[in-house]
C-alpha positions in Angstrom: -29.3 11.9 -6.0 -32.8 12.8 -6.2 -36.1 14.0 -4.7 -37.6 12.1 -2.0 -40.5 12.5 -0.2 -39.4 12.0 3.9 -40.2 15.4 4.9 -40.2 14.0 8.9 -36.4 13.2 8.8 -34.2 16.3 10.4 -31.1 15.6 8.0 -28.5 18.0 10.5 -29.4 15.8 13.2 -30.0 12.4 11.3 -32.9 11.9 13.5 -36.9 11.6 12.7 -39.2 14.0 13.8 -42.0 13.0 16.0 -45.4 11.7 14.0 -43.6 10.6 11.5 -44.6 7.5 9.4 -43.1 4.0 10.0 -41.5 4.1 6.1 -39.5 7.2 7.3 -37.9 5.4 10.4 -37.4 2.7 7.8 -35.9 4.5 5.6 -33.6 6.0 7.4 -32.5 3.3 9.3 -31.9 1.4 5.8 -29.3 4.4 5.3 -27.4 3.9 8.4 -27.3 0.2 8.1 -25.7 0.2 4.9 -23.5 3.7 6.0 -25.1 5.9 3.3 -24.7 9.4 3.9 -26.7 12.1 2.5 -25.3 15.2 2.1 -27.7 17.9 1.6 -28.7 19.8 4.5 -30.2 22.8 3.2 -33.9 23.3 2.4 -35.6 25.6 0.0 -39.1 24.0 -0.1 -40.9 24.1 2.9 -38.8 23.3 5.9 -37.6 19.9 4.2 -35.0 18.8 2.9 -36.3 16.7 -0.4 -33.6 16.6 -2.6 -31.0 14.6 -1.6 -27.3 13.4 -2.7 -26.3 10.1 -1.1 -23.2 8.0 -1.1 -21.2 5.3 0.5 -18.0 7.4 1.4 -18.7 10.3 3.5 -15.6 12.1 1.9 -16.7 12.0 -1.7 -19.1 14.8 -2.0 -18.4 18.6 -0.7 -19.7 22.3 -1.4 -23.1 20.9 -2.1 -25.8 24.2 -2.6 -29.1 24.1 -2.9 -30.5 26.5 -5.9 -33.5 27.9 -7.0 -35.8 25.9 -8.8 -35.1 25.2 -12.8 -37.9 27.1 -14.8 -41.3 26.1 -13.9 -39.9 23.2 -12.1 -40.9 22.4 -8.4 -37.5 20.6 -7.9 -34.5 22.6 -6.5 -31.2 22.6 -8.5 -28.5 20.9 -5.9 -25.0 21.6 -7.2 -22.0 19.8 -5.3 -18.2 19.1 -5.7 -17.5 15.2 -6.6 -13.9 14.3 -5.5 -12.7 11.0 -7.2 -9.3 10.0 -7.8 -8.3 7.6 -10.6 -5.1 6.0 -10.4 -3.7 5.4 -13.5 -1.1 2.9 -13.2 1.6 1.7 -16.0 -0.3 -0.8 -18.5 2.6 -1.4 -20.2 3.5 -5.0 -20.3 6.4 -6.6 -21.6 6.1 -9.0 -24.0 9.0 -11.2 -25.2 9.4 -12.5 -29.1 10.7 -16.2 -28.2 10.5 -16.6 -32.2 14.2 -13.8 -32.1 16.1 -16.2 -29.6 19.7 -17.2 -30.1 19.1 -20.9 -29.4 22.8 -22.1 -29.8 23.5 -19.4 -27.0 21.1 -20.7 -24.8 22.7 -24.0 -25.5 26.2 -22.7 -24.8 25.0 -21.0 -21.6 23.5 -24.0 -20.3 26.1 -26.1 -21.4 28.7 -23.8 -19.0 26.9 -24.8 -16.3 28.1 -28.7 -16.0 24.4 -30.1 -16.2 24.5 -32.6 -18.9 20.5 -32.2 -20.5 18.1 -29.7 -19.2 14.2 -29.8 -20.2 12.9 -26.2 -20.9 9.5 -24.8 -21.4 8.1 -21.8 -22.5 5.2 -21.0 -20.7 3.1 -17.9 -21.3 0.0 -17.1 -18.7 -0.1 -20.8 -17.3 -0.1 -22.4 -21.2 2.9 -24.5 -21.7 3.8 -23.0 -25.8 6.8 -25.3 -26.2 9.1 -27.6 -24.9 12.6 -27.9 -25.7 15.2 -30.6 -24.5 18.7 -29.3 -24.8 21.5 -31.8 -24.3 
């Protein structure tokens, strides 16, 4: 957001008026390469459109109004609606206390299974914490 000085660009049409300078064509074509879209279209000062709100995603902005300059200011107060969705997903994460196991269960359980030794790591985001080798 902010006041910018290509008075030669037609904003409703996304198009640059005749006699305008080489900056503005470059300018706006920098916008369209890089899908910015501005979303102000309604002037106050002059018959330009200064003060503009831009963005990457077309959908974000809405009900944008163009006010009345703020005391003495020559800038326009631009008011608009910013939709943004946060998903908050479930940052829980379970964590087990390996110090509470029932070691001669785990032996007994393993032992039911007819396999005479069995080598057994604890491993915790890729680190190996402990090694155990039941028989």
């Amino acid at each position: 957001m902010g006041d910018f000085n290509y008075p030669d660009i037609d904003w409703i049409t996304q198009t640059v008026n005749p006699g305008a300078t080489a900056e503005t064509h470059r300018f706006l074509e920098c916008l369209d390469d890089n899908f910015v879209t501005q979303h102000v279209t309604e002037h106050r000062r002059s018959k330009a459109v200064l003060d503009l709100v831009m963005t990457r995603d077309p959908y974000i902005i809405s009900s944008v109004n163009v006010m009345e300059p703020l005391g003495g200011s020559d800038h326009n107060m631009v008011t608009f609606v910013v939709h943004h969705q946060r998903d908050i997903g479930n940052n829980v994460k379970e964590v087990r206390d390996y110090s509470t196991a029932s070691y001669a269960k785990i032996r007994s359980e393993l032992a039911s299974t007819g396999t005479s030794c069995w080598l057994v790591a604890l491993v915790i985001d890729g680190l190996a914490l402990k090694t155990l080798y039941l028989t």
